[in-house]
Residue, then its C-alpha position, 0 to 999 in steps of 0.5 A: x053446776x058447781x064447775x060453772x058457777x066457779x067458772x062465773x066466780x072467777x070470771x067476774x074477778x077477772x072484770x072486777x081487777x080489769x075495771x080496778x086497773x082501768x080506772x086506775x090509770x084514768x085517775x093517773x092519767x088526770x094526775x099526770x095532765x094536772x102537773x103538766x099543767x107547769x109546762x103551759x102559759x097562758x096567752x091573752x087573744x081576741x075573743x072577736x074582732x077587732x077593729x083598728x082605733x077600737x079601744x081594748x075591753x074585757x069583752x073584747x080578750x080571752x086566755x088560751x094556754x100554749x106550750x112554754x116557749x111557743x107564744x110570741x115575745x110580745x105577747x101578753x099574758x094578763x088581760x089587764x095589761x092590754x085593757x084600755x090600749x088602743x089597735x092600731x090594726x085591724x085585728x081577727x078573732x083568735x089571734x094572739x095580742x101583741x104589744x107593738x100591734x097596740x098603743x097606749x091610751x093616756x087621755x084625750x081622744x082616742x085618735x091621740x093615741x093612733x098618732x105614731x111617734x115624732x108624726x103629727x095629724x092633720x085635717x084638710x076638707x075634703x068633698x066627694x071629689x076630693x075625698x075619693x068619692x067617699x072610699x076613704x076609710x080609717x087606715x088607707x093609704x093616699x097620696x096629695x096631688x097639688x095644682x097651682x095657677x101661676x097669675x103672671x102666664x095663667x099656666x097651670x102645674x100639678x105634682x105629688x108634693x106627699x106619698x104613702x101617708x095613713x088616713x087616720x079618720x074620716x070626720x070623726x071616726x077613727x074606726x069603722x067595720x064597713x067597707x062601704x063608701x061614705x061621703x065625708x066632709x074632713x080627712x085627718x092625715x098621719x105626717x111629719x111636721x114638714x109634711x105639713x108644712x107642705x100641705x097647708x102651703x099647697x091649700x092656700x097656693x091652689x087646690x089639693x087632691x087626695x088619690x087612693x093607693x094599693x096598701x101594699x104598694x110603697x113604690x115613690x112616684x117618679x117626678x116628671x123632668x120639667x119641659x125644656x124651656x124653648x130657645x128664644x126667637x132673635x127677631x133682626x131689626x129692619x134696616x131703615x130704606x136709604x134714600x137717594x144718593x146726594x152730594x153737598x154744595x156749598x155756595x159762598x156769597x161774600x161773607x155768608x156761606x150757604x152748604x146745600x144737598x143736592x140730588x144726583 
């Protein structure tokens, strides 16, 4: 009996020393991942999603710590720093900010600060022709197609004047999380100013039509070779009929001289 409970003794020393040197290296352990915590920052990404022409809120962000070195270069990294910008693409919940994939608000409407820079926005009317039967939608891509009716030959032409431009809004919204069709009434465009210049032109000479593109497609339409202009037809004059050979008579009286034709 003494043997065993010296047995016992022991026993219970051993798991008392084996918990002490347990625990102390959880608590290490602890300590360790606390002064790693120098070797993490801290990045700013989207809480939900994000749609384009939203403007950023504290709602919208949250922090993830990453490794030092392994966040992008434009990333933020205060929340502060993206609130009240504005997403010029459609962003998804998880990813990390990135500055040039957002625009600074200044004032005004929030479709100003969508406006790239040295572009310009303008709006057409549009109807559920038109306007692509209403699948027009915040950040599509369209071309114009412009048709003209000359008054002098009646004779109708139609070309793309403008490719690729972004749609900025439709009536006015500039930002939209459905994916269904909506009949609108006005399209407002991304341009250059001589983009404009040449829409305007093309709506008071005739009609305009806007056609709806792949977004990954750039491609430039191949402008067709105007038709050969038909040689001219030489009509011949028609010869005047000749008449019946005659010859001159000439029939003197005295002083008086008479000339005459005479038939053969």
């Amino acid at each position: 009996m003494k043997r065993r409970g010296w047995v016992l003794v022991v026993l219970s020393l051993c798991l008392g020393g084996l918990s002490a040197w347990g625990a102390n290296n959880w608590v290490k352990a602890q300590l360790s991942g606390e002064d790693n915590s120098a070797n993490f920052e801290q990045v700013v990404v989207a809480a939900m999603d994000i749609p384009y022409g939203t403007k950023v809120e504290g709602r919208h962000v949250s922090i993830l710590s990453m490794p030092i070195g392994s966040s992008p270069k434009s990333a933020f990294h205060e929340v502060a720093a993206v609130e009240g910008k504005v997403a010029t693409v459609d962003v998804t919940r998880g990813e990390i900010l990135m500055n040039e994939r957002f625009a600074d608000h200044e004032g005004g409407s929030t479709l100003a600060a969508l406006v790239g820079q040295h572009m310009r926005a303008v709006t057409v009317r549009v109807d559920d022709v038109v306007g692509v039967a209403g699948f027009l939608l915040p950040g599509n891509r369209v071309d114009v197609v412009a048709s003209r009716l000359d008054q002098r030959t009646r004779l109708a032409t139609t070309e793309t004047i403008l490719t690729n431009l972004k749609v900025l809004a439709v009536d006015q919204t500039a930002s939209t999380d459905k994916n269904e069709p909506v009949i609108v009434r006005a399209v407002t465009l991304e341009m250059r100013p001589d983009q404009s210049e040449a829409i305007v032109k093309a709506k008071e000479e005739g009609t305009i039509q806007l056609t709806l593109r792949n977004p990954n497609d750039s491609s430039v339409p191949v402008a067709k070779a105007p038709e050969p202009t038909p040689a001219p037809v030489v009509v011949p004059r028609p010869v005047a009929p000749s008449g019946p050979p005659h010859s001159v008579v000439t029939v003197i009286r005295g002083t008086l001289v008479d000339t005459t034709k005479a038939k053969l």
